[in-house]
LOMI-862061 format. One line per field, with one value per residue (C-alpha): residue number from 1; residue in three letters; x, y, z. Coordinates in nm, 4 decimals. Example, Ala and Ser with C-alpha at 12.3 -4.5 7.8 and 13.67 -1.06 7.14 Angstrom:
residues 2
nr 1 2
rest ALA SER
X 1.2300 1.3670
Y -0.4500 -0.1060
Z 0.7800 0.7140
END
This chain:
residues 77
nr 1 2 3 4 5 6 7 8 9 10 11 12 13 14 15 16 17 18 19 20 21 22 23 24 25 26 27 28 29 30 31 32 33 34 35 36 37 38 39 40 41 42 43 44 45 46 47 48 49 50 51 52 53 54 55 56 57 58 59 60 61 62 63 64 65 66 67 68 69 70 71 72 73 74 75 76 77
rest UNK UNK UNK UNK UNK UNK UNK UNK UNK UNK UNK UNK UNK UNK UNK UNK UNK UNK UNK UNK UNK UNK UNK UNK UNK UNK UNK UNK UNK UNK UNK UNK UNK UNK UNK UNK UNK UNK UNK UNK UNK UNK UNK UNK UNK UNK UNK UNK UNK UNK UNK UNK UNK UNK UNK UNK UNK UNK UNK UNK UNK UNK UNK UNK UNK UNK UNK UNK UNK UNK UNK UNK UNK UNK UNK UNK UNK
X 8.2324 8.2270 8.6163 8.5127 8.2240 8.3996 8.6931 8.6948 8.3510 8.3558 8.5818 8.5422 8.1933 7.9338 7.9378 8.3200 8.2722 8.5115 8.4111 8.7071 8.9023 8.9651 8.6991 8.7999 8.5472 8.8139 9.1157 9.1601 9.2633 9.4801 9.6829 9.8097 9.6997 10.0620 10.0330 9.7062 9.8705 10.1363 9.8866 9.6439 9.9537 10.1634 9.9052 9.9201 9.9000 9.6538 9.5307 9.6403 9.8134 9.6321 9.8954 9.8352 9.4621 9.4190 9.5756 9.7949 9.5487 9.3025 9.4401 9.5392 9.1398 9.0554 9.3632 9.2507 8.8815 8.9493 9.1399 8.8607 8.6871 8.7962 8.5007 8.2509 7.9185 7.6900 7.9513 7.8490 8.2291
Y 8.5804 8.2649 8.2083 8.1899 7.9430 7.7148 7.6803 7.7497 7.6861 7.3466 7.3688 7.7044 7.7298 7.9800 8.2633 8.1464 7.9795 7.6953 7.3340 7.1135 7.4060 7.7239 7.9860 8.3087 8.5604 8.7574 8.6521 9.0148 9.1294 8.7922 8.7728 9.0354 9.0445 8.8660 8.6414 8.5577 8.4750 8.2953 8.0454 8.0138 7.9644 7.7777 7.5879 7.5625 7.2739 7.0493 7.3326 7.2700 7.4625 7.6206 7.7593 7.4657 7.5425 7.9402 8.1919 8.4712 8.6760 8.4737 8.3917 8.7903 8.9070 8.6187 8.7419 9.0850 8.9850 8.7704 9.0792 9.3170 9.0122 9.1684 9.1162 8.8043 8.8663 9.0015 9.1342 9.5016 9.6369
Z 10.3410 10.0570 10.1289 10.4797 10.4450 10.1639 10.3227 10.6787 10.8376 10.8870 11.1459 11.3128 11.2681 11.0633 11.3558 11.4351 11.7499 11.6735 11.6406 11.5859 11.5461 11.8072 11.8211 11.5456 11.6620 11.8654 11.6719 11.5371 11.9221 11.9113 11.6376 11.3786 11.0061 10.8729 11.1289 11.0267 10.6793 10.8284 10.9775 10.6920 10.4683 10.6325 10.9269 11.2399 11.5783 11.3489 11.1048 10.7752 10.5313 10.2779 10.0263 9.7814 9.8162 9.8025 9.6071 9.7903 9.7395 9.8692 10.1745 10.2333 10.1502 10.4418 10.7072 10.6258 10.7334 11.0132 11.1509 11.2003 11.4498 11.7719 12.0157 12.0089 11.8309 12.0918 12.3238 12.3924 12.4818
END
């Protein structure tokens, strides 16, 4: 996803393993879809806040995404 990759990769990764931020490939199992928004929006324990940087719409399209990661890449279950 280009969202994704411009504006989140450098700190979770490309395959969302995490770097300086917290891995995202299970987040979907994690944390809810609004939630997700919240966090994007609003930041979170060092993440910043992205509502001066994404559109609402924006930032829903990416919670909405990050929401169907439920299971690391590779995990067979």
């Amino acid at each position: 996803m280009t969202l994704y990759k411009k504006q989140c990769l450098s700190c979770h990764a490309a395959d969302l393993s995490g770097r300086v931020g917290p891995s995202l490939q299970e987040i979907g199992s994690k944390m809810s879809e609004q939630q997700l928004i919240n966090t994007v929006q609003d930041g979170s324990k060092g993440m910043p806040a992205f509502k001066k940087v994404l559109r609402a719409d924006e930032i829903e399209t990416l919670a909405h995404w990050l929401s169907t990661h439920t299971q690391a890449e590779g995990d067979d279950q």
